[in-house]
C-alpha positions in Angstrom: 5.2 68.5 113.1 3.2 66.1 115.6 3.7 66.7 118.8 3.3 65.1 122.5 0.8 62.3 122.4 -2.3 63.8 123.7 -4.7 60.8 124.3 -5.5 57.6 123.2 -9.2 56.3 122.6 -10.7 53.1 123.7 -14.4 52.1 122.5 -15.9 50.3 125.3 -19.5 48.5 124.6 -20.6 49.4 128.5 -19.3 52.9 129.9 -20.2 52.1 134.0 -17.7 48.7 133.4 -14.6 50.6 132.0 -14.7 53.3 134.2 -15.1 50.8 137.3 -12.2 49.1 135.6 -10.0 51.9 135.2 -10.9 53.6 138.7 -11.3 50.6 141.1 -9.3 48.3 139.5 -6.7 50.2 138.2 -6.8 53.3 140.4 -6.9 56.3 138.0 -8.3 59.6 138.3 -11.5 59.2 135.9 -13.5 62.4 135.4 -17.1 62.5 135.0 -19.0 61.3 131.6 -19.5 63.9 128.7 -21.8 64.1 126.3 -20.2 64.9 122.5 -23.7 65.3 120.2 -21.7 66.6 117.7 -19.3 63.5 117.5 -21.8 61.1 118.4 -20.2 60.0 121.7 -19.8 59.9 125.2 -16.3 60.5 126.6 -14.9 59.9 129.5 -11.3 60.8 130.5 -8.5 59.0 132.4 -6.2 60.9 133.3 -3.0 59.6 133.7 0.6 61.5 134.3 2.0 61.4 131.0 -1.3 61.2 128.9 -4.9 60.5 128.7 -7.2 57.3 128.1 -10.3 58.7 126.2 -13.3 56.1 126.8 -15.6 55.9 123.9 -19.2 55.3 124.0 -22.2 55.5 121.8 -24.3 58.4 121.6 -27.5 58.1 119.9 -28.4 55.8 117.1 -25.7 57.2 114.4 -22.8 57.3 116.2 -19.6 56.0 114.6 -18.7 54.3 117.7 -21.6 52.4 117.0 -20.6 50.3 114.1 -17.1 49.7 115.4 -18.8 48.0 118.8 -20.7 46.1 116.2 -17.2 44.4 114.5 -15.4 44.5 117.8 -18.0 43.2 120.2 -15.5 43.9 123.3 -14.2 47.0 122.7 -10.7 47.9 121.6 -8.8 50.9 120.6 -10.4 53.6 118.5 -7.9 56.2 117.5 -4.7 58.1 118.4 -4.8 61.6 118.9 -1.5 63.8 118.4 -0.9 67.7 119.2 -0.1 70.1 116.8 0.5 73.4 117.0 -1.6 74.8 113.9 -4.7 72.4 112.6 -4.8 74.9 109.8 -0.9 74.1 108.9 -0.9 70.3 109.9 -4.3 70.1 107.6 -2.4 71.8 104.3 0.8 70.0 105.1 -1.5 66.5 105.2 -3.0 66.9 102.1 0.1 68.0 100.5 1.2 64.7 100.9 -1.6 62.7 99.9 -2.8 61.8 103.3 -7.3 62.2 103.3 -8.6 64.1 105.9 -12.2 62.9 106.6 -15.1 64.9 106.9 -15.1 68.0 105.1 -11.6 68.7 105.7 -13.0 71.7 108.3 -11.6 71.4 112.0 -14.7 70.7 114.7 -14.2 71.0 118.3 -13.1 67.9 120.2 -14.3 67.1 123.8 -11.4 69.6 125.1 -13.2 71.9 123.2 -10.2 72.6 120.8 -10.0 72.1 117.1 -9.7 68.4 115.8 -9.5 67.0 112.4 -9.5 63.1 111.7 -6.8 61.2 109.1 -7.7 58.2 107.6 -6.4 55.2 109.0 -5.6 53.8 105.2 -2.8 56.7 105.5 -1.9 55.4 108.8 -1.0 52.1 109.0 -4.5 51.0 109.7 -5.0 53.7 112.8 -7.4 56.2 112.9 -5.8 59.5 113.9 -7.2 62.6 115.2 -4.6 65.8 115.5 -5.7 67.9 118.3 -4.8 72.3 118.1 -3.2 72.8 121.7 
């Protein structure tokens, strides 16, 4: 059902660092920041030839990035994100097998501005993952 391994996302506790990191240091194509009000976030992409980096920072006060800077002072990695072909299909198929989808169960956009849905990480070996509609 999962398919290619779409990105995966690093919290960082300073934005201007990682990308200086990842574009100086490491010499990556690293697009410009974007603001996600309606995940509480600011991405920024790093693109790479067989996937993506997705660099996590906090937006606003309430932003779930927030409190995992606050237990991992450093930074580390957030989530996971597979493709699927149907979020509406991958969702039923889910909860058919007793894995919790958080939120309201309701796909949002993601940054690439395609429908997302979140799996606990309790279901997944401790990893948060977010299935992406390509």
């Amino acid at each position: 059902m999962i398919g290619r391994l779409n990105h995966v996302a690093i919290a960082v506790p300073d934005l201007e660092a990682a990308v200086k990191t990842y574009r100086d240091v490491l010499g990556a194509k690293v697009c410009e920041p974007q603001d996600e009000p309606d995940h509480g976030v600011t991405v920024v992409f790093v693109e790479l030839d067989n996937t993506k980096i997705e660099l996590l920072y906090p937006l606003g006060e309430n932003s779930p990035i927030a409190g995992f800077l606050e237990k991992n002072k450093s930074g580390g990695i957030h989530h996971i994100c597979y493709e699927v072909e149907d979020i509406f299909a991958a969702r039923d198929k889910m909860l058919s097998e007793g894995a919790r989808i958080l939120g309201s169960g309701e796909p949002k956009l993601g940054a690439h501005k395609k429908p997302v849905l979140f799996l606990h990480p309790k279901d997944f070996n401790g990893t948060l993952v977010e299935l992406e509609q390509v």
